[in-house]
N, C-alpha and C positions, 0 to 999 in steps of 0.2 A: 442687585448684587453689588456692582461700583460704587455706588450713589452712597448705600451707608457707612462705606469705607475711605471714601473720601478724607485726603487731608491736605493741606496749604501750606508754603512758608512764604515769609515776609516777602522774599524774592520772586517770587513768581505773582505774586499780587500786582508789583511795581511791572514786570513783563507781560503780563493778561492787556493793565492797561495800556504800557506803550504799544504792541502789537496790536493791539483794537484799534488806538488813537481814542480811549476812554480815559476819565477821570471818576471810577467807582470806589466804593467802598471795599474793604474786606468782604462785609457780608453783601454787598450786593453783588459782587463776585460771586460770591460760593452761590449765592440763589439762580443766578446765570449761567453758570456752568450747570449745576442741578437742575435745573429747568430744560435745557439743551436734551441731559442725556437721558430725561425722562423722557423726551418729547422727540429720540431717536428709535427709530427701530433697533432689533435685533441685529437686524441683520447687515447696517451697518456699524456693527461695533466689534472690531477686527483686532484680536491677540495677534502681534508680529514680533518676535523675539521677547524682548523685557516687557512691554507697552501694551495697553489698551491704544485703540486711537476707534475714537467715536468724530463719524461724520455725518453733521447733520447739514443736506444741500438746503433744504428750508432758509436755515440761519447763517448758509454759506460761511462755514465755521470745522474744524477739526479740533479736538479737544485728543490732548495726547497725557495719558495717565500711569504711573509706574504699575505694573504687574505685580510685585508684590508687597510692595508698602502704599501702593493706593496713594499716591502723592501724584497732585496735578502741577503737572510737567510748564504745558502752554495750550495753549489756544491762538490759531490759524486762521486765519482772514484764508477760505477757499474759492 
């Protein structure tokens, strides 16, 4: 449901990688985050106000997502 609504801007590309401590791509981004919230359960992927926020402990990782323009906010080192 998320995953095909997904969408990006230039700034949070540049913030994925500073907060990782990455130097990826756009698309290796978008494949990373889509990879994560495939690879989260249900049932950690938690509507809180405006927000998705998908936590995957596996990838020790939080992906936090607009609710309703489906724009990836950031990604948390957890």
């Amino acid at each position: 449901m998320i995953i095909e609504k997904l969408c990006y801007t230039e700034l949070v590309y540049d913030r994925i990688n500073r907060k990782l401590g990455l130097h990826l791509s756009p698309h290796e981004i978008e494949s990373f985050v889509s990879e994560i919230i495939e690879s989260t359960d249900d049932a950690h992927i938690q509507k809180r106000g405006k927000n998705y926020y998908v936590t995957n402990d596996a990838a020790h990782v939080r992906i936090r997502v607009n609710s309703f323009k489906y724009g990836v906010i950031t990604v948390d080192i957890i």
